[in-house]
C-alpha positions as CSV (number, residue, x, y, z in Angstrom):
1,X,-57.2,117.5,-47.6
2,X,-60.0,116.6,-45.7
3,X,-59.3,119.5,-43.2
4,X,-59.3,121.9,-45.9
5,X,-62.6,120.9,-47.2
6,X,-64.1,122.2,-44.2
7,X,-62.4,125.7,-44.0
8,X,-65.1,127.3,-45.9
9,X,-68.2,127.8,-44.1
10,X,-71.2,129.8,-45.0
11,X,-72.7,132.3,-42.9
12,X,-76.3,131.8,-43.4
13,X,-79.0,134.8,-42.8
14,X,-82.8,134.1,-42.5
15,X,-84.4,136.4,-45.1
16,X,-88.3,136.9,-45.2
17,X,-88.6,137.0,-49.0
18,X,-92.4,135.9,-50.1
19,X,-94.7,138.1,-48.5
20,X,-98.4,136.6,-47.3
21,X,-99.9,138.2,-50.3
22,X,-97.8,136.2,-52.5
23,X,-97.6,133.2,-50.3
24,X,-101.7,133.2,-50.4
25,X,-102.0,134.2,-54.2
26,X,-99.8,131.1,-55.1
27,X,-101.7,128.6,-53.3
28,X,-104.8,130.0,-54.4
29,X,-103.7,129.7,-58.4
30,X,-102.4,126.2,-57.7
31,X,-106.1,124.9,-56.2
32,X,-107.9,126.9,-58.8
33,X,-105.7,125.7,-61.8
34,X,-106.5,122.3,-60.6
35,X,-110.1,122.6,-60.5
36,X,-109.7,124.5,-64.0
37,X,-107.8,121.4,-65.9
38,X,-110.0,118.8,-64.3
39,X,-113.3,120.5,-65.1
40,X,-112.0,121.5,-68.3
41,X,-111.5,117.9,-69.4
42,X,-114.6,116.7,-68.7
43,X,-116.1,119.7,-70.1
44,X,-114.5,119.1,-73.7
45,X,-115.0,115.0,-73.5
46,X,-117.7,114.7,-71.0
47,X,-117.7,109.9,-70.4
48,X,-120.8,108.7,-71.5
49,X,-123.0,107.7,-68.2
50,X,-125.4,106.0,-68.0
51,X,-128.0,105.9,-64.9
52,X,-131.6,105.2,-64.1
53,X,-132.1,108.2,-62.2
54,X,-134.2,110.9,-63.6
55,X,-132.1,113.1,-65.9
56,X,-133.2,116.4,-64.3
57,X,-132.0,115.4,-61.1
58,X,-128.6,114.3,-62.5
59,X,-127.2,117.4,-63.6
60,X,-124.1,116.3,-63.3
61,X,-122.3,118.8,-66.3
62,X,-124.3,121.9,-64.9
63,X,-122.6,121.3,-62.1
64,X,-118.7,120.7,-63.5
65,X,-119.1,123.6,-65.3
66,X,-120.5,125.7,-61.9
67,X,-117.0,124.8,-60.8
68,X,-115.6,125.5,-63.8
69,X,-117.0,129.2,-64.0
70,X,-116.8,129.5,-60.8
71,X,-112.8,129.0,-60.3
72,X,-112.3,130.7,-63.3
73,X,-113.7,134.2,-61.4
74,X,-111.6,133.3,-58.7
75,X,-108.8,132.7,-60.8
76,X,-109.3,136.3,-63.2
77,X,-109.3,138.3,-59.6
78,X,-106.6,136.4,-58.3
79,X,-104.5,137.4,-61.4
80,X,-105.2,141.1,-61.5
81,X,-104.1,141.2,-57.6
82,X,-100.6,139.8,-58.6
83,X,-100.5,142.3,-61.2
84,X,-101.1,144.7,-58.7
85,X,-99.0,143.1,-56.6
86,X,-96.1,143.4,-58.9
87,X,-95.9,147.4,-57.9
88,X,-96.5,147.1,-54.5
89,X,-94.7,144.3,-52.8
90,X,-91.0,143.7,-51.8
91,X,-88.0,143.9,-54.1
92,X,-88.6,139.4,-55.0
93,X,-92.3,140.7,-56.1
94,X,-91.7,143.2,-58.5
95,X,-91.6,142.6,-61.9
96,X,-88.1,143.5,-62.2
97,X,-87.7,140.1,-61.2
98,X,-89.5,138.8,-64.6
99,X,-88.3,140.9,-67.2
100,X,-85.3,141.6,-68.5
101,X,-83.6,145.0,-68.4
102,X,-80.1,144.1,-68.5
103,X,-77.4,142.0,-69.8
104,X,-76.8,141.0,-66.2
105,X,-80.2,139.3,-66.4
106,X,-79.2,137.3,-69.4
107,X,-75.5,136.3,-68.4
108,X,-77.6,134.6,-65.2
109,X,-80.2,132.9,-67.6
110,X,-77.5,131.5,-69.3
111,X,-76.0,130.7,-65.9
112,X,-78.7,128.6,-64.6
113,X,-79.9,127.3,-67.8
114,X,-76.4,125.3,-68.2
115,X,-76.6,123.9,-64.8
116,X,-80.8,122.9,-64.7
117,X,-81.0,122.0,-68.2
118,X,-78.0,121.1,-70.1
119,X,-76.7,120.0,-66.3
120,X,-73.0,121.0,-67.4
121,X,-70.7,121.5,-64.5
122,X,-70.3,125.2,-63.7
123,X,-71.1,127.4,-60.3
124,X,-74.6,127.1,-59.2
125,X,-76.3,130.5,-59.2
126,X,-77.5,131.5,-56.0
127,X,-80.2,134.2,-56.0
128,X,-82.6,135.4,-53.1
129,X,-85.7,135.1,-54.5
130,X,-86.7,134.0,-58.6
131,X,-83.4,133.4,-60.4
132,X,-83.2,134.7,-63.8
133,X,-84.6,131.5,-65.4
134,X,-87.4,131.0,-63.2
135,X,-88.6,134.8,-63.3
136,X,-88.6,135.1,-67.3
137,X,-90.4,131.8,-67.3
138,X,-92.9,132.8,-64.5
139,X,-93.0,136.4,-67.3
140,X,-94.3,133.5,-70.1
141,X,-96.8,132.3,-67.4
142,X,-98.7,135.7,-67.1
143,X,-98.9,136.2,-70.6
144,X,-100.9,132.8,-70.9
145,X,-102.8,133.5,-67.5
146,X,-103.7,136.2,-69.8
147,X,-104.9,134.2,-72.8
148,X,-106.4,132.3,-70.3
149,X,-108.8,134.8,-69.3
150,X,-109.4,136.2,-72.6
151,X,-110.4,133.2,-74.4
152,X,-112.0,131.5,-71.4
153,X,-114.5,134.4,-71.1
154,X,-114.5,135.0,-74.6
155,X,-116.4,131.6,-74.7
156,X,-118.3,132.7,-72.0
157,X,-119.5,135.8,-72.7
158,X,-122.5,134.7,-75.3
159,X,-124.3,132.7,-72.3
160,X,-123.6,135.3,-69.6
161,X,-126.3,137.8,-68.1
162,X,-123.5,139.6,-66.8
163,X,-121.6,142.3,-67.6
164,X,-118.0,141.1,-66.7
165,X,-117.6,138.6,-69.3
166,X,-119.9,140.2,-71.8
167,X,-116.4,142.6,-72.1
168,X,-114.7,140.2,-73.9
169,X,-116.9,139.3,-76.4
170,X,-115.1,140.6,-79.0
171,X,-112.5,138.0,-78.7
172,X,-114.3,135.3,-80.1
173,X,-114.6,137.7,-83.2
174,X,-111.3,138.6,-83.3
175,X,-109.9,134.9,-83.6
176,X,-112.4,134.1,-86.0
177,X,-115.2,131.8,-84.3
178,X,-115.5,129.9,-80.8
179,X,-113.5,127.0,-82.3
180,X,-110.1,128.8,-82.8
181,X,-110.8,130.3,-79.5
182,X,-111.4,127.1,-77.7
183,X,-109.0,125.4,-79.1
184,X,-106.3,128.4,-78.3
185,X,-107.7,127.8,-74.7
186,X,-106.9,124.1,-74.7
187,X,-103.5,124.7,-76.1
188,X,-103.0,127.1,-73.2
189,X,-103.8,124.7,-70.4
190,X,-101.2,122.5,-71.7
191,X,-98.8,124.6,-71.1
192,X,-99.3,125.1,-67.9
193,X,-100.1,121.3,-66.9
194,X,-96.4,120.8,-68.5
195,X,-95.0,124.3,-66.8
196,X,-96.6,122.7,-63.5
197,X,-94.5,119.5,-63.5
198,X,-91.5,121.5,-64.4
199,X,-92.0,123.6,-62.0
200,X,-92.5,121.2,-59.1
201,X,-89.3,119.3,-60.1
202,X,-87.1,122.2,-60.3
203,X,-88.2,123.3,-56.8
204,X,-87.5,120.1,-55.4
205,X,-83.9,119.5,-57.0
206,X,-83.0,123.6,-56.0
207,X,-84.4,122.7,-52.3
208,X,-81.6,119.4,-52.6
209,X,-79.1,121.2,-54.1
210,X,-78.8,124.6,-52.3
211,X,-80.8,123.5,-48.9
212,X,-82.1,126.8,-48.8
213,X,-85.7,125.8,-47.6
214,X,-87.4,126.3,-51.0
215,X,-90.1,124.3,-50.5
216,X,-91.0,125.4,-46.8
217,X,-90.4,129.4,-47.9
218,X,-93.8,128.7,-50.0
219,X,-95.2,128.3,-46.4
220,X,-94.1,130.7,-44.1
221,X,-91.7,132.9,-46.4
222,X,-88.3,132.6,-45.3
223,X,-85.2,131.1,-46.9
224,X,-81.6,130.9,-45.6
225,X,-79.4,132.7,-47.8
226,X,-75.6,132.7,-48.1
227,X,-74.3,136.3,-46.4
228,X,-72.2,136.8,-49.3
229,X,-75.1,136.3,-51.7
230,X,-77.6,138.3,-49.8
231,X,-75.1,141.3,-49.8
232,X,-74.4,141.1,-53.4
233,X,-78.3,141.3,-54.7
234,X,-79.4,144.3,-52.0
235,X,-76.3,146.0,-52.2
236,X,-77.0,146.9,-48.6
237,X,-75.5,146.8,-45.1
238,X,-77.4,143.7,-42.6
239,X,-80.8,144.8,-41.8
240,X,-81.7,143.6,-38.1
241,X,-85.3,143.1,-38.9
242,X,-84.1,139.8,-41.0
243,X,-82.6,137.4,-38.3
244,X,-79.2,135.9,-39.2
245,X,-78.8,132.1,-38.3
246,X,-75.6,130.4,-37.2
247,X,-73.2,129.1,-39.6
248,X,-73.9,125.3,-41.3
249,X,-70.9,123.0,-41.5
């Protein structure tokens, strides 16, 4: 029995599947959406400090919300790249991989959510790049990065000099008021401070549990993928330009 349970070994292949673009856009959102949530708190409750400095040399909110405006920008440009990105990169970029065209997407949603949420017993789905789950999720995440951008320079655009965010000011109007849209903002940036501990625990159990390199692949962009699997998603013969690895035991 024990023999036997080592008949079945994986042939593993080294697959370059995040690009730099994407590798540099996803680090880039995570510092700025960091900046963005902290700024943004003390911007809605700013602590009551006290000091005996003079108050014009203090300043201290002008500069959180420099920050603030300032990683927002950042954040806005960084977006509309990875929407561009999404019909120029590689097949794990596109945005095939976030919505769904197929019952074939669905059956694997249902796949993985039985095994990472309801954690029944079943086959673990092993996918190249997003799995169905994960891209459809990530598909929810650029519609708020959306709302994001809208509201934020919504509220933005009645202080502004410049012409960028003075193109949203009719979302303010549309909503109703600056409270509505602040507080639709708000509600937005707690979705993604829950999507982002979610996300981090889910890459962290799929790294344990397939030992694909999940976590490093956000570095440098490669994971090791199962021959078997990596035939079945490109449909295509071995490609020497992605360097297969010797088998794991």
């Amino acid at each position: 029995m024990a023999f036997k349970k080592y008949l079945h070994v994986h042939r593993l292949r080294r697959v370059y599947v995040w690009e730099l673009p994407v590798r540099i856009y996803h680090w880039v959102n995570a510092a700025v959406m960091v900046a963005l949530i902290v700024t943004g708190f003390y911007i809605a409750n700013p602590p009551a400090l006290t000091s005996s400095k003079e108050a014009s040399l203090q300043f201290l909110m002008g500069k959180i919300r420099f920050i603030h405006f300032v990683a927002a920008y950042i954040f806005f440009f960084n977006f509309l790249f990875r929407l561009y990105w999404g019909f120029n990169g590689n097949k794990w970029a596109t945005w095939k991989q976030f919505i769904p065209t197929n019952r074939r997407f669905f059956k694997e949603m249902w796949q993985v959510f039985r095994i990472d949420i309801l954690m029944m017993k079943g086959k673990e789905h092993m996918s190249v790049g997003h799995n169905a789950m994960a891209g459809f999720i990530y598909f929810f995440t650029f519609i708020a990065f959306g709302i994001q951008c809208l509201t934020g320079f919504g509220l933005y655009a009645s202080m502004s000099n410049w012409w960028l965010p003075r193109l949203f000011a009719w979302v303010p109007a549309l909503l109703g008021g600056d409270i509505l849209t602040r507080q639709v903002h708000h509600w937005t940036m707690w979705f993604f401070i829950l999507f982002a501990m979610i996300h981090v625990y889910l890459v962290f159990y799929h790294d344990y549990v397939e030992g694909r390199g999940e976590i490093s692949s956000m570095g440098g962009g490669w994971k090791f993928i199962e021959e078997e699997a990596f035939q079945k998603e490109t449909q295509t013969a071995p490609d020497r330009s992605e360097l297969p690895v010797k088998p794991l035991h």
